[in-house]
TIRO-2110 file (N, C-alpha, C; in Angstrom, 1 decimal):
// TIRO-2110
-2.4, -17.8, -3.8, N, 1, A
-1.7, -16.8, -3.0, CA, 1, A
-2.3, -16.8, -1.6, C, 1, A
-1.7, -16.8, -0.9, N, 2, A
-2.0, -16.7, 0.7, CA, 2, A
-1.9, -15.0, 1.0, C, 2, A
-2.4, -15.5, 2.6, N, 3, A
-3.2, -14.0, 2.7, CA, 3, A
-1.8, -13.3, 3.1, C, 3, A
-0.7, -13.8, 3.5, N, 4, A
0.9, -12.5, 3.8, CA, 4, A
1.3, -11.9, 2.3, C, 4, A
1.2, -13.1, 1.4, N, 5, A
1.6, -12.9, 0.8, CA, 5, A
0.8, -12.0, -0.4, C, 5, A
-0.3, -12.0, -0.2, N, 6, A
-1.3, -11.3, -0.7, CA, 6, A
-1.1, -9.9, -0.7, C, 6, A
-0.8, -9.7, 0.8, N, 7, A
-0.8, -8.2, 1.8, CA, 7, A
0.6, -7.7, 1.5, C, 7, A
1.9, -8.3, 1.2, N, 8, A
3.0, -8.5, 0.7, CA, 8, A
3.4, -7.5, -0.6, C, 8, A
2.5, -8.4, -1.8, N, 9, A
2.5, -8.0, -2.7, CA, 9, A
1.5, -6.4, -3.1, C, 9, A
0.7, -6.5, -2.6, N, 10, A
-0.5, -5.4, -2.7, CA, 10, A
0.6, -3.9, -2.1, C, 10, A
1.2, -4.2, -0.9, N, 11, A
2.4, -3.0, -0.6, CA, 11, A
2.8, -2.8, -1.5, C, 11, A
3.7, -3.8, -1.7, N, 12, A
5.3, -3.7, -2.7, CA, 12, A
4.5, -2.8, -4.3, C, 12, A
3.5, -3.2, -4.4, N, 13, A
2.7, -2.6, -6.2, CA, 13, A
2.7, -1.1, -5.9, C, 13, A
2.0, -1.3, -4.8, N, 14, A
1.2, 0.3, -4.4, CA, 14, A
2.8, 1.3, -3.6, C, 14, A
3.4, 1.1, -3.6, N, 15, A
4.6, 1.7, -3.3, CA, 15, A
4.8, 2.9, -4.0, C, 15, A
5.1, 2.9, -5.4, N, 16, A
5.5, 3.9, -6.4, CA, 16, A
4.1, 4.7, -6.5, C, 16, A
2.8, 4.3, -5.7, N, 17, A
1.9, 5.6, -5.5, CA, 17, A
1.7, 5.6, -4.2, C, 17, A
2.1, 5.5, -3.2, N, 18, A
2.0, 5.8, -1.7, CA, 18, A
2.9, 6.7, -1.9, C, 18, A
4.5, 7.0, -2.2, N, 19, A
4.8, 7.9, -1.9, CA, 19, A
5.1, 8.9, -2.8, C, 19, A
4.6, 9.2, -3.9, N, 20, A
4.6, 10.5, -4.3, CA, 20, A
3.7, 12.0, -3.6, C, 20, A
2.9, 11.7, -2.9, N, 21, A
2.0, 12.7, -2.3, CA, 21, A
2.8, 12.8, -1.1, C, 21, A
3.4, 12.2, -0.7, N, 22, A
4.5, 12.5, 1.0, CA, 22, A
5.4, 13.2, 0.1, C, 22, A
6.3, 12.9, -1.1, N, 23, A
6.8, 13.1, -1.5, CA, 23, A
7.3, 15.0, -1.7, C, 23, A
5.6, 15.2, -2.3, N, 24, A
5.6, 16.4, -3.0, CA, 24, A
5.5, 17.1, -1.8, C, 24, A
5.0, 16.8, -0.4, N, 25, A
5.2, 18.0, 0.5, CA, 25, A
6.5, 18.4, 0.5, C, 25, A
7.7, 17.5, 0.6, N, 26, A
9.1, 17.9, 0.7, CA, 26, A
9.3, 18.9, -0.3, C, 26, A
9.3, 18.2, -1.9, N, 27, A
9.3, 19.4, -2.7, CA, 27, A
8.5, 20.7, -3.0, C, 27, A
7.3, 20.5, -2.4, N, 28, A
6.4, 21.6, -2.6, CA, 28, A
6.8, 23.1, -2.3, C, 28, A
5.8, 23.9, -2.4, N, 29, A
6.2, 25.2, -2.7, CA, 29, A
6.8, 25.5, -4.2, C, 29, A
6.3, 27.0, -4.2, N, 30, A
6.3, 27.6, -5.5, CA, 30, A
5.6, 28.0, -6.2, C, 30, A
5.1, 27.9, -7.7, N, 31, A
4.0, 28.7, -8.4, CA, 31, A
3.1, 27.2, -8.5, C, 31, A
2.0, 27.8, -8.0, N, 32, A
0.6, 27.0, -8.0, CA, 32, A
-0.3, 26.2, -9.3, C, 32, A
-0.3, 25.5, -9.7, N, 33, A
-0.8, 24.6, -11.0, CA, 33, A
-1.6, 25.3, -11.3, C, 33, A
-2.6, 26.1, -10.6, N, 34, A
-3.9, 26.8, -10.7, CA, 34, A
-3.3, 28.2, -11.1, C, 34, A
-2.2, 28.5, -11.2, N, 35, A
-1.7, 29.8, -11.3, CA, 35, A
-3.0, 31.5, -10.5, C, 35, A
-3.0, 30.7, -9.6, N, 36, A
-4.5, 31.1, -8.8, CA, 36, A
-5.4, 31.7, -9.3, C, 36, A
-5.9, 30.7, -10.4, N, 37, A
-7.2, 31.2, -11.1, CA, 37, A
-8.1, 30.6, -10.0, C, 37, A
-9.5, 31.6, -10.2, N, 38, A
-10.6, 31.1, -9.0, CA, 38, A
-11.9, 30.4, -10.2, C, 38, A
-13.0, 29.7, -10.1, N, 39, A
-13.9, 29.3, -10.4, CA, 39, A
-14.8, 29.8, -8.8, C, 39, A
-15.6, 30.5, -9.5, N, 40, A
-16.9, 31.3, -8.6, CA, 40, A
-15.7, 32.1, -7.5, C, 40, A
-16.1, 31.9, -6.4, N, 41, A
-15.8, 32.2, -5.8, CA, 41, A
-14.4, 31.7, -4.5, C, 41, A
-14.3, 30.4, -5.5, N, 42, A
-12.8, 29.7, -4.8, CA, 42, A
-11.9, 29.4, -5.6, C, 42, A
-10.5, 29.1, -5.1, N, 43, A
-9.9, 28.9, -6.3, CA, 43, A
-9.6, 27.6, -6.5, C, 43, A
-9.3, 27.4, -7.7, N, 44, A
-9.6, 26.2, -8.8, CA, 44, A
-8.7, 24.6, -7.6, C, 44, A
-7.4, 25.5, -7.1, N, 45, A
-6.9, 24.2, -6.7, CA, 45, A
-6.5, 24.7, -5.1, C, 45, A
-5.4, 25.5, -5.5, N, 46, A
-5.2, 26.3, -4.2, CA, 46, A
-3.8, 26.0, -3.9, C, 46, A
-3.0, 26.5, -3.0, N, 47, A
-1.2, 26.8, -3.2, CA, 47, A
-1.1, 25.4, -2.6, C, 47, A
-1.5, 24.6, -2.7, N, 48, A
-0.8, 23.2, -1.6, CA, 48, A
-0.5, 22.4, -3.1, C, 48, A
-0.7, 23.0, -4.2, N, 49, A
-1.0, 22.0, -5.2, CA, 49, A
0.1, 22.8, -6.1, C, 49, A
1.5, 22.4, -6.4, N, 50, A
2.5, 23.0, -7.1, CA, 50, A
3.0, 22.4, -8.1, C, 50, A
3.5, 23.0, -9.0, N, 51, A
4.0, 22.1, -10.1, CA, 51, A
5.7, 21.2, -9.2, C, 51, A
6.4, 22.0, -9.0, N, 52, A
7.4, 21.6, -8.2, CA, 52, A
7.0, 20.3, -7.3, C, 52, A
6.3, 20.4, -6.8, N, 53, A
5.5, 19.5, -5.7, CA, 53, A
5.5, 17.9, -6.5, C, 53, A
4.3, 18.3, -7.2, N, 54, A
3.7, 17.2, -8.4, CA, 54, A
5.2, 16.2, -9.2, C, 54, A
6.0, 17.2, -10.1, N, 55, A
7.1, 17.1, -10.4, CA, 55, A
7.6, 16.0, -9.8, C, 55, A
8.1, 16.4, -8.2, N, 56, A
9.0, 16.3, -7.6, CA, 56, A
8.3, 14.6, -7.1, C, 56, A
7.3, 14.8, -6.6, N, 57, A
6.4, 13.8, -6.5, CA, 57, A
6.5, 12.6, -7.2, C, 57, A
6.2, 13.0, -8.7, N, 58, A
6.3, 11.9, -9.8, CA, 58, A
7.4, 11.1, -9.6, C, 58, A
8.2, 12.1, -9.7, N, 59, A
9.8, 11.8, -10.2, CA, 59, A
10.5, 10.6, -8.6, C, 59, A
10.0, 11.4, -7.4, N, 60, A
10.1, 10.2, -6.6, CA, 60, A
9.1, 8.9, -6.7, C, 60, A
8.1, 8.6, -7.2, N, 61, A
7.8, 7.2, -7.3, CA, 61, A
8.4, 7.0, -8.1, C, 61, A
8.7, 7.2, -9.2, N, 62, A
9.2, 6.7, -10.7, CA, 62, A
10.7, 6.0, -9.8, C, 62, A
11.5, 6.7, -9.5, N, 63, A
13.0, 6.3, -8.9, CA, 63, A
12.4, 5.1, -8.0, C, 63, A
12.0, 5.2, -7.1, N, 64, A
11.6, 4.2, -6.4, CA, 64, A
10.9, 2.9, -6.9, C, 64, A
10.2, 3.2, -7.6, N, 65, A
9.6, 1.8, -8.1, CA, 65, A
10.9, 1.5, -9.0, C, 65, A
11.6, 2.1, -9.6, N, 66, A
13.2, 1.3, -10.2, CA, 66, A
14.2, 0.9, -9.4, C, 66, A
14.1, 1.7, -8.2, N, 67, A
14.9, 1.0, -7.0, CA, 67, A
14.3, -0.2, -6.8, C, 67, A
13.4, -0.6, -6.2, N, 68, A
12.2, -1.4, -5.8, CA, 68, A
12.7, -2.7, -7.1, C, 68, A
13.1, -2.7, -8.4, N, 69, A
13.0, -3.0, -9.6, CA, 69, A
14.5, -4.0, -9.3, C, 69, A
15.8, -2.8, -8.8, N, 70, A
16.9, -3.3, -8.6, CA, 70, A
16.9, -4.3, -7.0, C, 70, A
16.3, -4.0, -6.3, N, 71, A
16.4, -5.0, -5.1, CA, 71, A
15.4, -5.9, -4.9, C, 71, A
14.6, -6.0, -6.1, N, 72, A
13.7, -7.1, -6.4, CA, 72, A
14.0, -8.4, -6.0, C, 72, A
15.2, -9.1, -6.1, N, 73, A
15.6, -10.9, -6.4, CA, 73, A
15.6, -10.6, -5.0, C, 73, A
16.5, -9.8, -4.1, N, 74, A
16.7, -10.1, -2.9, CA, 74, A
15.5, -9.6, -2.2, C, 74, A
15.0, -9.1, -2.4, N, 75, A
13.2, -8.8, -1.7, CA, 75, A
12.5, -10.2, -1.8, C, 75, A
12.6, -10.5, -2.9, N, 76, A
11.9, -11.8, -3.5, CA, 76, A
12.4, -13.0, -2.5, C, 76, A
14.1, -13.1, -2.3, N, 77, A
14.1, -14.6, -1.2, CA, 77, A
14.0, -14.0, 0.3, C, 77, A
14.3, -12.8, 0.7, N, 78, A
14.1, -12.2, 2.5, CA, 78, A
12.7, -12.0, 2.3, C, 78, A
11.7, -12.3, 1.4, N, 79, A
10.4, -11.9, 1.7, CA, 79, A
9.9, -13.5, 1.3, C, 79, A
10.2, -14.8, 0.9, N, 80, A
10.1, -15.8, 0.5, CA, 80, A
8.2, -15.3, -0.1, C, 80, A
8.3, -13.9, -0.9, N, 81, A
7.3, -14.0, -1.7, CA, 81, A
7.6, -13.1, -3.0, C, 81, A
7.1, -13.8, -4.5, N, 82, A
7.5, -12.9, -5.6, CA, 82, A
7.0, -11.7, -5.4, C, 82, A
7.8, -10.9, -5.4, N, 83, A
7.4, -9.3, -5.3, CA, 83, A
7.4, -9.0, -6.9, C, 83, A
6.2, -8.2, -7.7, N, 84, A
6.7, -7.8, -8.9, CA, 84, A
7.8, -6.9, -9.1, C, 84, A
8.0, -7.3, -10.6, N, 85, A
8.6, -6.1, -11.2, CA, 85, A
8.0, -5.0, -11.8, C, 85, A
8.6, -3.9, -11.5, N, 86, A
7.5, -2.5, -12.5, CA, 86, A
8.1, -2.4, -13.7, C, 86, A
7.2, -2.4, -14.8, N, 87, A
7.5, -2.1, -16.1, CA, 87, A
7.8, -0.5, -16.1, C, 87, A
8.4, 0.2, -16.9, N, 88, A
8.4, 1.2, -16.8, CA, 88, A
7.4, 2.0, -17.1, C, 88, A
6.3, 1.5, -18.0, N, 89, A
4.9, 2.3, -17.9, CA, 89, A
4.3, 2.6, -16.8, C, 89, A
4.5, 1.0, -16.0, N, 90, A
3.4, 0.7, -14.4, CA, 90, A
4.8, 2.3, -13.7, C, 90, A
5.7, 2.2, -13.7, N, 91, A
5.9, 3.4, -12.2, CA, 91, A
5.5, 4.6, -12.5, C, 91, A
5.2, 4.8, -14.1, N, 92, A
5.4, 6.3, -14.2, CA, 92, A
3.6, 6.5, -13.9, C, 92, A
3.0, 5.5, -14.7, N, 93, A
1.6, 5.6, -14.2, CA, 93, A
1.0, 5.8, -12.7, C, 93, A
1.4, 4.7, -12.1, N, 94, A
1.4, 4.5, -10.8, CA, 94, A
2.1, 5.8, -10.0, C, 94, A
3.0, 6.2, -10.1, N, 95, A
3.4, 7.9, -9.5, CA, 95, A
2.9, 8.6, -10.3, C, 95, A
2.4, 9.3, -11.2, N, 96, A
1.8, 10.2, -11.8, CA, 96, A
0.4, 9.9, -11.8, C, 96, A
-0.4, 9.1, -11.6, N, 97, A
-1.8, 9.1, -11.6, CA, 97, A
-2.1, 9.3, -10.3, C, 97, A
-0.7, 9.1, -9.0, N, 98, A
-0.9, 9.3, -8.1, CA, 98, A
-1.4, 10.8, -7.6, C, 98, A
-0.5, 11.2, -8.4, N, 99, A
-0.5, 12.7, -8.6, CA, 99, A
-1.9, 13.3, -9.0, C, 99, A
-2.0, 12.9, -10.2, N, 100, A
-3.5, 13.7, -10.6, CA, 100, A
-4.3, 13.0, -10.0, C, 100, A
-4.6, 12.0, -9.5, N, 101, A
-5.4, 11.8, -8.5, CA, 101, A
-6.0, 12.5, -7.0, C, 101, A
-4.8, 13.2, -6.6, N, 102, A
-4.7, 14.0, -5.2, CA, 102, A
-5.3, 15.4, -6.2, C, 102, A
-4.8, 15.7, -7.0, N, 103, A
-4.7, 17.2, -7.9, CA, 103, A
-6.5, 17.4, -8.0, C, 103, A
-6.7, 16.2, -8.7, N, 104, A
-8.3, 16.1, -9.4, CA, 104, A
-9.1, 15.9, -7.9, C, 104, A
-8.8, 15.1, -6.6, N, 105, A
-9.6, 15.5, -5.4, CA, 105, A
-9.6, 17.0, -4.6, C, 105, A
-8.6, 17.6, -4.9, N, 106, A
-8.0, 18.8, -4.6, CA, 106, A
-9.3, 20.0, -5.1, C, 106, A
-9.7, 19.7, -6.5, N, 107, A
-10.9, 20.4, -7.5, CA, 107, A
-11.5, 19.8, -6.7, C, 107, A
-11.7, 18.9, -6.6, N, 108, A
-13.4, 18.3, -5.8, CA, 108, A
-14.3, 19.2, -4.6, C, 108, A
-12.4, 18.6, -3.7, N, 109, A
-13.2, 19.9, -2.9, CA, 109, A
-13.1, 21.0, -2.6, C, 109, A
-12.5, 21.8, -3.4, N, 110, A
-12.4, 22.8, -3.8, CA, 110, A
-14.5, 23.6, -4.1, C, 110, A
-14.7, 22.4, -4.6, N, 111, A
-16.3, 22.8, -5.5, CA, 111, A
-17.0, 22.3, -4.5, C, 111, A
-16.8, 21.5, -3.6, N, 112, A
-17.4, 21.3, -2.2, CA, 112, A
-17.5, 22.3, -1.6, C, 112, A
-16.9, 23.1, -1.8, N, 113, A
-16.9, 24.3, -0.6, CA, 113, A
-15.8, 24.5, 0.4, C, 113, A
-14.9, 22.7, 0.4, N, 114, A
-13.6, 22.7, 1.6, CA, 114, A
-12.8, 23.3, 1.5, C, 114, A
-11.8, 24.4, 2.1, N, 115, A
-10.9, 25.0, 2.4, CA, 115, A
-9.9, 24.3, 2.8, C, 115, A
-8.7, 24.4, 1.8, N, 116, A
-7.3, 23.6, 2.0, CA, 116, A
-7.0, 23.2, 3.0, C, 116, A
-6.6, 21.8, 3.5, N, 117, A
-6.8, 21.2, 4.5, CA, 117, A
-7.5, 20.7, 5.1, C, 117, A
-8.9, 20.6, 4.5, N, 118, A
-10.2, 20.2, 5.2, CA, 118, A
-10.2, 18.8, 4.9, C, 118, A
-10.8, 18.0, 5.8, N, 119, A
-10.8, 16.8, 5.5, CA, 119, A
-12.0, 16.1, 5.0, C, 119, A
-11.7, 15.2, 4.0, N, 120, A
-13.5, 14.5, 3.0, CA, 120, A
-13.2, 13.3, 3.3, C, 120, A
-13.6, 12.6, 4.3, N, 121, A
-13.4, 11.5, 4.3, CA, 121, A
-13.9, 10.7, 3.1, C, 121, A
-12.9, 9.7, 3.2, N, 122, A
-13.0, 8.1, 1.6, CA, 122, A
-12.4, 8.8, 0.6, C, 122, A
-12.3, 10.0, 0.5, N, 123, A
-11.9, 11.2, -0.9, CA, 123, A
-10.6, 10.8, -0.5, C, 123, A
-9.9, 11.5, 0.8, N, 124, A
-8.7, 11.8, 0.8, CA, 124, A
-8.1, 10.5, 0.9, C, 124, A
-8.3, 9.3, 1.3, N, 125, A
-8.0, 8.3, 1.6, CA, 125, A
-7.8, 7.7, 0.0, C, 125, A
-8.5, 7.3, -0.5, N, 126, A
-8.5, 6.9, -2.2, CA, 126, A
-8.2, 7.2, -3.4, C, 126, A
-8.5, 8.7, -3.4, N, 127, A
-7.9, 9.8, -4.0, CA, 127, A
-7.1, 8.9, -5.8, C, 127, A
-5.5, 8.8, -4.1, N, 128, A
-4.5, 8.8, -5.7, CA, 128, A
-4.4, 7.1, -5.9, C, 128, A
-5.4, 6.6, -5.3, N, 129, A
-5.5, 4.8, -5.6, CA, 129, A
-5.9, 4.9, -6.7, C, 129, A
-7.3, 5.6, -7.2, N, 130, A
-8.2, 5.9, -8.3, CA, 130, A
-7.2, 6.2, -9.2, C, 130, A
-6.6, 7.3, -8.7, N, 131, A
-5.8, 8.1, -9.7, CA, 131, A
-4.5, 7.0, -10.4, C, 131, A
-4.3, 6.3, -9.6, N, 132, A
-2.7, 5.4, -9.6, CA, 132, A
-3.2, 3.9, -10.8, C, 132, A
-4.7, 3.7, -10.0, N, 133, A
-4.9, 2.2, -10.8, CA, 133, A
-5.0, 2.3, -12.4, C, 133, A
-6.5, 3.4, -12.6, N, 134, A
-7.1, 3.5, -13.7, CA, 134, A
-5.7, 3.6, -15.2, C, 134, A
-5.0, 4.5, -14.9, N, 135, A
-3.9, 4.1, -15.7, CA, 135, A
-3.2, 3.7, -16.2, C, 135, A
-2.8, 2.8, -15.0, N, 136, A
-1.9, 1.5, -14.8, CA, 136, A
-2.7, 0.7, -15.8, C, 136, A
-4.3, 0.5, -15.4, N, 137, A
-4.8, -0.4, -15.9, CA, 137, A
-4.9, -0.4, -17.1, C, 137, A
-5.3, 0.7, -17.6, N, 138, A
-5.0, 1.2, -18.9, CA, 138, A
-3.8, 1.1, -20.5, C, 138, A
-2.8, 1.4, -19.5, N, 139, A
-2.0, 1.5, -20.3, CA, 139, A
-1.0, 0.3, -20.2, C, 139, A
-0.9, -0.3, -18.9, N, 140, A
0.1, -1.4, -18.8, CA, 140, A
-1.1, -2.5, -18.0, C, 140, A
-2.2, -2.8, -19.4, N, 141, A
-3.2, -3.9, -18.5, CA, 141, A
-2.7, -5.2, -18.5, C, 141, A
-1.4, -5.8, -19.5, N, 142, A
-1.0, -7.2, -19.0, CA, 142, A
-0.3, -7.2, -17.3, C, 142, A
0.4, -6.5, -17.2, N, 143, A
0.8, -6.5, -15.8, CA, 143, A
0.0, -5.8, -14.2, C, 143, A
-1.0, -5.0, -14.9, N, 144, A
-1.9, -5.1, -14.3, CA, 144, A
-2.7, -6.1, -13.8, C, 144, A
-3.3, -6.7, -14.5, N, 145, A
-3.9, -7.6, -14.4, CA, 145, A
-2.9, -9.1, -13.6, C, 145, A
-1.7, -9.1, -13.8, N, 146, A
-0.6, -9.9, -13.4, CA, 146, A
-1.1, -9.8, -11.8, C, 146, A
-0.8, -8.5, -11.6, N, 147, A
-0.3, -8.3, -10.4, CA, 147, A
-1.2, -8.2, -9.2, C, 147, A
-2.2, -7.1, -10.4, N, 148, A
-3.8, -6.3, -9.1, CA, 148, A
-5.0, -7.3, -9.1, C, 148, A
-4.6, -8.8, -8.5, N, 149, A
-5.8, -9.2, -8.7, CA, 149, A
-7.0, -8.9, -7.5, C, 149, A
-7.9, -9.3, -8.1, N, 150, A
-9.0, -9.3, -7.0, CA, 150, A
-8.5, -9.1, -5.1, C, 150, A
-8.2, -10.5, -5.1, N, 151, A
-7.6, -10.2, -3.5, CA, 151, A
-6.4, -8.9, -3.6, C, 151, A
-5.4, -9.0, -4.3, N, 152, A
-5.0, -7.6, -3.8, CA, 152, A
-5.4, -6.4, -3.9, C, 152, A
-6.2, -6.1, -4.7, N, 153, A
-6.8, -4.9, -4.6, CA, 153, A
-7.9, -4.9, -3.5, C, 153, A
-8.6, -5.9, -3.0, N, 154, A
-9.5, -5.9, -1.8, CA, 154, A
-8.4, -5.3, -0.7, C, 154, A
-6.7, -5.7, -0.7, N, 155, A
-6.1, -5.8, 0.5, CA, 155, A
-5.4, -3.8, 0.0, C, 155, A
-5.8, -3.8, -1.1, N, 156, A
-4.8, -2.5, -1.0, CA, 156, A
-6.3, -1.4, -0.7, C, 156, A
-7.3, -1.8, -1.1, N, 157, A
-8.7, -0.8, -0.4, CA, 157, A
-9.0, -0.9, 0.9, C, 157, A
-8.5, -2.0, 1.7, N, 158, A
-8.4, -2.2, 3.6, CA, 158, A
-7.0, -1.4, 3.9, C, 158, A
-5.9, -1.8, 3.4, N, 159, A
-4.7, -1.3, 4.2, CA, 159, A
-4.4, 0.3, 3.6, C, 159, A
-4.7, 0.7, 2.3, N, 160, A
-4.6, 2.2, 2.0, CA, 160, A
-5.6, 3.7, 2.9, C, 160, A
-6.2, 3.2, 3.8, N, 161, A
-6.9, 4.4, 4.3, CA, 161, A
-6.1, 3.8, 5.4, C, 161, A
-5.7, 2.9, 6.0, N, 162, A
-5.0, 2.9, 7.3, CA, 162, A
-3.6, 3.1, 7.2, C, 162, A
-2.6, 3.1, 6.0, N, 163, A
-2.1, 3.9, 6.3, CA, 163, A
-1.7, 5.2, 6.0, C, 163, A
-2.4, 5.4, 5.1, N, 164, A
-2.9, 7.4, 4.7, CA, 164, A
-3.3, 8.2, 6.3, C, 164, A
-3.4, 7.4, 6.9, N, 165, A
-4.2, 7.9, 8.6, CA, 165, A
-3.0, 8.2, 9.6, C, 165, A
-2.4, 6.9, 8.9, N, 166, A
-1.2, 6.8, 9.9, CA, 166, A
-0.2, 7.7, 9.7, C, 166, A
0.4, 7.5, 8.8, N, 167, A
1.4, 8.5, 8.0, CA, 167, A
1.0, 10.3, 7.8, C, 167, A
-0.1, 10.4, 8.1, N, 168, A
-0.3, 11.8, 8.1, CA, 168, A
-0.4, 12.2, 9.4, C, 168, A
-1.0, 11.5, 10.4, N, 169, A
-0.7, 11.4, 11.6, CA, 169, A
0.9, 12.1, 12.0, C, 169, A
1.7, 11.2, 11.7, N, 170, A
3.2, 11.1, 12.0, CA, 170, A
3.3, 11.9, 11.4, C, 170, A
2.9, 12.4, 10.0, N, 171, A
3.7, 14.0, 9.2, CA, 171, A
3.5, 14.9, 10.2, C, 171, A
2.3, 15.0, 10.7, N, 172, A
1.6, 15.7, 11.5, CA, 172, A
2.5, 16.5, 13.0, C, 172, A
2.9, 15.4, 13.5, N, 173, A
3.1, 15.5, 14.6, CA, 173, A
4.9, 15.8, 14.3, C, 173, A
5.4, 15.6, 13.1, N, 174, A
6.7, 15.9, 13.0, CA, 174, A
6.9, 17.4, 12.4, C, 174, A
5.5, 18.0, 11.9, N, 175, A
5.9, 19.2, 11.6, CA, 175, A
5.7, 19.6, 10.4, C, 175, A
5.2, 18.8, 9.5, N, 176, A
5.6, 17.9, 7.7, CA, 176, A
3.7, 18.7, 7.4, C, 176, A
2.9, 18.5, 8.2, N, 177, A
1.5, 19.0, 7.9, CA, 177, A
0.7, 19.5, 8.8, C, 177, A
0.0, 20.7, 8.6, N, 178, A
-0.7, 21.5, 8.5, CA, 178, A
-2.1, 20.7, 9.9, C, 178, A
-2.2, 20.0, 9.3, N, 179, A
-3.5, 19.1, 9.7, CA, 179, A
-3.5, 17.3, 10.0, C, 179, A
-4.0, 16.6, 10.9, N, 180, A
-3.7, 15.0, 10.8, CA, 180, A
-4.0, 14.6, 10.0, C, 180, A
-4.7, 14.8, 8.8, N, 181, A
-5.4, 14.0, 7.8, CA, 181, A
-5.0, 14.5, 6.4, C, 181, A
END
């Protein structure tokens, strides 16, 4: 595999967990996962973190990686590279791990001391990669392993903090977030 096609495919995989977290701001709002229970003196997750949100979240990677699934052959010759196919375990995994991934850094820094919005750098950036792979790998490891080899995962740990940077950037400045990061 060459290096376009490398950088190609490492998108196209990581798709159905890139955007569930853009996702959930649109749906967000409403009753809080944490149902605003506090641990010491902060609370557990804090209102950015909604079931609606998460939900809504999932449910957009999941659609997407089956869209992604239907425009596959013609992605595959206008991109003259095999783009996979998501099994149906890989999108639900891959958007929902996405999800507890952001959810479970969300506690992190919460127990850090950070106040919603705060920025941890490498945390926020990898977050729902961690959250997205481990699953995937888990539960759908033939096609994991198909797909996330070595070089793409080197290319999805280079290009996933650049564009978490970028994209929040642009949420940022359109009104979508609170904070650039």
């Amino acid at each position: 595999m060459d290096v376009i096609e490398t950088v190609v495919v490492a998108f196209w995989a990581m798709l159905p967990a890139y955007v569930p977290n853009n996702a959930a701001v649109l749906f967000g709002g409403g009753r809080p996962i944490d149902g605003g229970r506090t641990w010491g003196d902060s609370r557990l997750l804090g209102d950015g973190k909604t079931w609606r949100g998460t939900a809504g979240g999932t449910a957009t990677g999941v659609a997407l990686a089956l869209g992604l699934n239907a425009v596959r052959p013609t992605a595959t010759d206008a991109l003259a590279v095999s783009v996979p196919e998501f099994p149906i375990v890989a999108a639900v995994t891959l958007a929902a791990g996405a999800m507890v991934g952001d959810v479970t850094a969300s506690f992190v820094k919460r127990r850090s001391g950070r106040e919603r919005g705060a920025a941890f750098p490498g945390l926020d950036q990898l977050d729902f990669v961690v959250g997205a792979l481990v699953p995937t790998a888990i539960l759908a490891p033939s096609w994991f392993g198909k797909t996330f080899t070595v070089p793409v995962l080197a290319v999805v740990l280079v290009i996933t903090p650049l564009l978490h940077v970028g994209t929040n950037v642009v949420a940022y400045y359109l009104g979508l977030k609170d904070e650039p990061w």
